[in-house]
C-alpha positions as CSV (number, residue, x, y, z in Angstrom):
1,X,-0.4,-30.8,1.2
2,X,1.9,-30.2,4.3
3,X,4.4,-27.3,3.9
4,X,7.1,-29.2,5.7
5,X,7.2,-32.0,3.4
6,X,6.9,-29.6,0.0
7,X,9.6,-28.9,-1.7
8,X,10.5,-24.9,-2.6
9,X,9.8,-21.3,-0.8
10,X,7.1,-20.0,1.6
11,X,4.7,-17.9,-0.1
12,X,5.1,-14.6,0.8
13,X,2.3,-11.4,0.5
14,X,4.3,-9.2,-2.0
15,X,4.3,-5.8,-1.2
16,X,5.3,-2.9,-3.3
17,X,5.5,-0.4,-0.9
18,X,8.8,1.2,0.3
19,X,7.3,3.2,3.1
20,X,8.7,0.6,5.3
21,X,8.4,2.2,9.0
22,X,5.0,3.5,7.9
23,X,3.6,0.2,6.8
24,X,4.9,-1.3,9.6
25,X,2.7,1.1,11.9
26,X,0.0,0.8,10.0
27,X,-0.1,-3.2,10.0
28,X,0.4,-3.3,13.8
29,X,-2.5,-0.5,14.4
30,X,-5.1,-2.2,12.4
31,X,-3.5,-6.0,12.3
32,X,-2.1,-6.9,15.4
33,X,-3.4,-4.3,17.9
34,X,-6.7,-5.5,19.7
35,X,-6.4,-8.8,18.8
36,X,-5.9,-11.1,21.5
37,X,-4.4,-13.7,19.8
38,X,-1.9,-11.9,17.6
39,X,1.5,-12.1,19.0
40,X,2.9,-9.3,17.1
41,X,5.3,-8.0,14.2
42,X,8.8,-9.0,13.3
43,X,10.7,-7.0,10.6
44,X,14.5,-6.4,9.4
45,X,15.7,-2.9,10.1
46,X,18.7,-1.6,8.5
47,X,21.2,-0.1,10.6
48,X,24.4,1.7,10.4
49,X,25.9,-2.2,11.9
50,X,23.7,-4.0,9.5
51,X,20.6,-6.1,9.8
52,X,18.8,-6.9,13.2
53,X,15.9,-7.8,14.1
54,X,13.0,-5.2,15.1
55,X,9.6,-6.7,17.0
56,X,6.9,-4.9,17.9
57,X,4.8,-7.4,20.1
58,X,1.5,-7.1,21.5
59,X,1.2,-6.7,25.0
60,X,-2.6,-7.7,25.5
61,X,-1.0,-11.2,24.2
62,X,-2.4,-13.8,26.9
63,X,0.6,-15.8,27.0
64,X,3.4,-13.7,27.7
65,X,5.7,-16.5,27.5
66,X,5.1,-16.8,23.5
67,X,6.8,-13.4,23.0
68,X,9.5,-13.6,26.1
69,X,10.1,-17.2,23.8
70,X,10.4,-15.1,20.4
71,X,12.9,-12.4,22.0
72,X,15.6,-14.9,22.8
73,X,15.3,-17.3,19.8
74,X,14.0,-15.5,16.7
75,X,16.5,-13.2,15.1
76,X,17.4,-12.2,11.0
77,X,18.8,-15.4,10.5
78,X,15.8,-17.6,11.6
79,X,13.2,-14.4,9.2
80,X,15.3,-14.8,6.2
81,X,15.1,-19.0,6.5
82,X,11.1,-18.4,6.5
83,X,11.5,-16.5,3.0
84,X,14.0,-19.4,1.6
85,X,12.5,-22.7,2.5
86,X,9.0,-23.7,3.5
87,X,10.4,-26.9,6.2
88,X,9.3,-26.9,9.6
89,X,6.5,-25.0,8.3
90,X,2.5,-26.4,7.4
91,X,0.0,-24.3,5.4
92,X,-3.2,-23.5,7.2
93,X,-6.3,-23.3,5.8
94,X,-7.0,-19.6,6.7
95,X,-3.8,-19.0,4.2
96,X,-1.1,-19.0,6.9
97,X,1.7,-21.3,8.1
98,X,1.9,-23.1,11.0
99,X,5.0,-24.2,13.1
100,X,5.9,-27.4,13.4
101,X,9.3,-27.7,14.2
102,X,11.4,-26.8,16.7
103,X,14.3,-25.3,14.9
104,X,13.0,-21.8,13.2
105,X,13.2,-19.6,17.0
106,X,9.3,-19.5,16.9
107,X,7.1,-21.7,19.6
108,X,5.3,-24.2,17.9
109,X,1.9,-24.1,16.6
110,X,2.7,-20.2,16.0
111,X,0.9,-19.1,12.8
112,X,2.5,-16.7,10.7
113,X,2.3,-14.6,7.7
114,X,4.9,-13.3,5.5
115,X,5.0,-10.1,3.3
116,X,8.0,-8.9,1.2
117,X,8.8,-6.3,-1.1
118,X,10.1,-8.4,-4.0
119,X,12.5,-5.8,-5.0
120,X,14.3,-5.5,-1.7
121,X,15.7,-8.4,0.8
122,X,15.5,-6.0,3.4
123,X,11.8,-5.5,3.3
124,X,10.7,-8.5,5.1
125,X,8.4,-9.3,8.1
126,X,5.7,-11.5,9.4
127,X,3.1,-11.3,11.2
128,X,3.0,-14.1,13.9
129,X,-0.4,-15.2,15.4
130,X,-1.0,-17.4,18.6
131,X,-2.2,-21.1,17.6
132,X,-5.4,-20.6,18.8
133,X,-7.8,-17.7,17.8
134,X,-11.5,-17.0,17.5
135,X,-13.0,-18.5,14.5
136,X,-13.2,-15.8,11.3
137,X,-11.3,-13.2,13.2
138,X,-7.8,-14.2,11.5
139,X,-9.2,-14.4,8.5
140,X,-10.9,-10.4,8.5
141,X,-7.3,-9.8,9.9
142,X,-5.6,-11.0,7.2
143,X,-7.7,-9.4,4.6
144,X,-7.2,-6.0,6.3
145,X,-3.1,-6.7,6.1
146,X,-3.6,-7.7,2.4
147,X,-5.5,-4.5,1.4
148,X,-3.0,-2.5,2.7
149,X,0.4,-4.6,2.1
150,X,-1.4,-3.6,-1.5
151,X,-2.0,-0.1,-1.3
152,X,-0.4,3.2,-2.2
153,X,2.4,4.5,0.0
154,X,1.3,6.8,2.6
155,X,3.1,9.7,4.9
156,X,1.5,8.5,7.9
157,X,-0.5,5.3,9.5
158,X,-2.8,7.6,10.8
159,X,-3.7,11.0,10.8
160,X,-1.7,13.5,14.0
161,X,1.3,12.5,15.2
162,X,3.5,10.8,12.7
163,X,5.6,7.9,14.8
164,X,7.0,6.7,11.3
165,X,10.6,5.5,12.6
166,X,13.0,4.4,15.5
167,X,13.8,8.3,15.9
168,X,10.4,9.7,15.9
169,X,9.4,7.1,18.8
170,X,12.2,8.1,21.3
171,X,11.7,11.5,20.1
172,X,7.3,10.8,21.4
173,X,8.6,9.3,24.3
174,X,11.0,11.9,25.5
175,X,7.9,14.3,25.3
176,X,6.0,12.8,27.6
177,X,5.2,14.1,30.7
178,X,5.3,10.6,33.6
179,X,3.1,12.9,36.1
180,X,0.3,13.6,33.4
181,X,0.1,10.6,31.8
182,X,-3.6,10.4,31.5
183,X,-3.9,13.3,29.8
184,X,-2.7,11.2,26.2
185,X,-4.6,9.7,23.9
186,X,-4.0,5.4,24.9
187,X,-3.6,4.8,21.9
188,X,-0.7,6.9,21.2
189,X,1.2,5.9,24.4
190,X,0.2,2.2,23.3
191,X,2.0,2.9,20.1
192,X,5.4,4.4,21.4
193,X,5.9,1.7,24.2
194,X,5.4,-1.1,21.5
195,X,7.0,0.7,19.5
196,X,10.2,0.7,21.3
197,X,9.6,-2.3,23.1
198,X,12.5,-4.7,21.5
199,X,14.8,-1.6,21.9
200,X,14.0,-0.3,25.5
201,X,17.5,-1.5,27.0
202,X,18.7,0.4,24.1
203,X,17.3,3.7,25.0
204,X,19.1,6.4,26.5
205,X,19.8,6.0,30.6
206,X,17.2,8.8,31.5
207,X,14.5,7.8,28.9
208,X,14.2,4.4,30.5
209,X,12.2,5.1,33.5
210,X,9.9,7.3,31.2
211,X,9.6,4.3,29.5
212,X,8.6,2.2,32.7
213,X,6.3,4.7,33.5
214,X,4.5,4.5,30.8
215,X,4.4,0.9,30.3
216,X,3.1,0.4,33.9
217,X,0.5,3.1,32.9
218,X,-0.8,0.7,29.8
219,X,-0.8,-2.0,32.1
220,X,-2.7,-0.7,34.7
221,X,-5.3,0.9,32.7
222,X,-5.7,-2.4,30.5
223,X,-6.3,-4.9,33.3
224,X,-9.1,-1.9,35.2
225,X,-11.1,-2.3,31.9
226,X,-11.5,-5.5,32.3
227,X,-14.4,-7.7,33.3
C-alpha cells in the first residue's frame, strides 16, 4: 500500500540513545560515508536560538545538485512534517520511503529513513538516499544503522579523536596545519569538513580558508583515486 494515500505517521527507527552528536558520527562513518548513493544526514540541533537544521552530506554524492537542492529547501519544519504525517511519502520495499511529492524540501524519488528517540522531539533525523542505488547495498546499510540506532550509548564513534559536537569540529579544524595536509589520516579530515559543511559560512573569518583548504584537499585526492 502506497504511503501517500495511507492515513497516519511515518514509521520511524526508535532510538533510545541520547548520545546524540555521537550517534550522529557514528551513522554517517559507517552509513552514509562510502556509499555512492547516500546523500547524507539531516538532524535537529538545539541551539541557544532554538531548532535549526544540521546536514552532514556526502561529498562523493554523484549528483551534487541533490544536496545543493536539500540546502535551500529542507529545513526543521519540512523534518518534523516527515515524523507527523506519511503524505507525499511511498514505502519502499527495502523498508524506506520514497518521495513523491513536491512539497516536503526533498527532490523527488529521494529515499529516506527516519530514526527518533521517542522520548525526545529533538532527537530526530533521517537518512536520505539517492533514488537509485546498487542492488542489496541499501539494504546492508540499513541493517548496520539499525544495529546501532539500537545499541548502548558510547563516548566516541570511533576510537582517537573524539569529534562528538559542533565545538569539537571547529576546535579539529583550527588545528590543522593547510601546508601539511597530507600528513592526516583522510578520514579524519573527511570527517571535520562534513562535519562542518552546513555551517562553514558560519565559521569564524580566519577558519574559513582552512576550511577551503581542506575541502579542496578531499577533492583533489578523491578524484586522483579514481579510475
Amino acid at each position: 500500500m502506497s504511503a501517500s494515500s495511507s492515513a497516519g505517521q511515518t514509521r520511524a527507527q526508535p532510538t533510545q540513545r541520547k548520545d546524540w552528536d555521537t550517534l550522529i558520527d557514528e551513522l554517517f562513518g559507517s552509513v552514509i560515508s562510502g556509499a555512492p548513493f547516500a546523500v547524507g544526514i539531516a538532524t535537529k540541533h538545539k541551539g541557544f536560538l532554538g531548532n535549526t537544521l544540521r546536514l552532514r552530506l556526502n561529498q562523493r554524492f554523484p549528483n551534487q545538485q541533490v544536496p545543493q537542492y536539500i540546502r535551500k529547501r529542507f529545513q526543521v519544519p519540512q523534518l518534523d512534517r516527515l515524523f507527523q504525517s506519511a503524505e507525499g511519502l511511498e514505502r519502499d520495499a527495502a523498508g524506506v520511503y520514497k518521495v513523491v511529492a513536491d512539497n516536503l524540501g526533498l527532490p523527488r524519488n529521494c529515499l529516506l529513513y527516519c530514526f527518533e528517540n521517542p522520548g525526545d522531539k529533538n532527537m530526530r533525523g533521517v537518512l536520505l538516499f539517492g533514488g537509485e542505488r546498487l542492488e542489496g547495498q541499501l539494504e546492508k546499510r540499513l541493517e548496520t544503522a539499525a544495529s546501532i540506532l539500537s545499541g548502548p550509548a558510547r563516548s566516541s564513534a570511533r576510537g582517537g579523536v573524539a569529534l562528538e559536537s559542533h565545538e569539537q569540529l571547529v576546535a579539529a579544524l583550527s588545528k590543522l596545519n593547510v601546508k601539511r595536509l597530507f600528513d592526516y589520516d583522510m578520514e579524519l579530515l573527511a570527517r571535520i569538513v562534513n562535519g562542518l559543511e552546513e555551517s562553514k559560512e558560519e565559521l569564524p573569518k580566519h577558519l574559513k580558508p582552512i576550511f577551503k583548504s581542506a575541502s579542496d584537499y578531499i577533492i583533489k585526492h578523491r578524484v586522483k583515486r579514481r579510475p
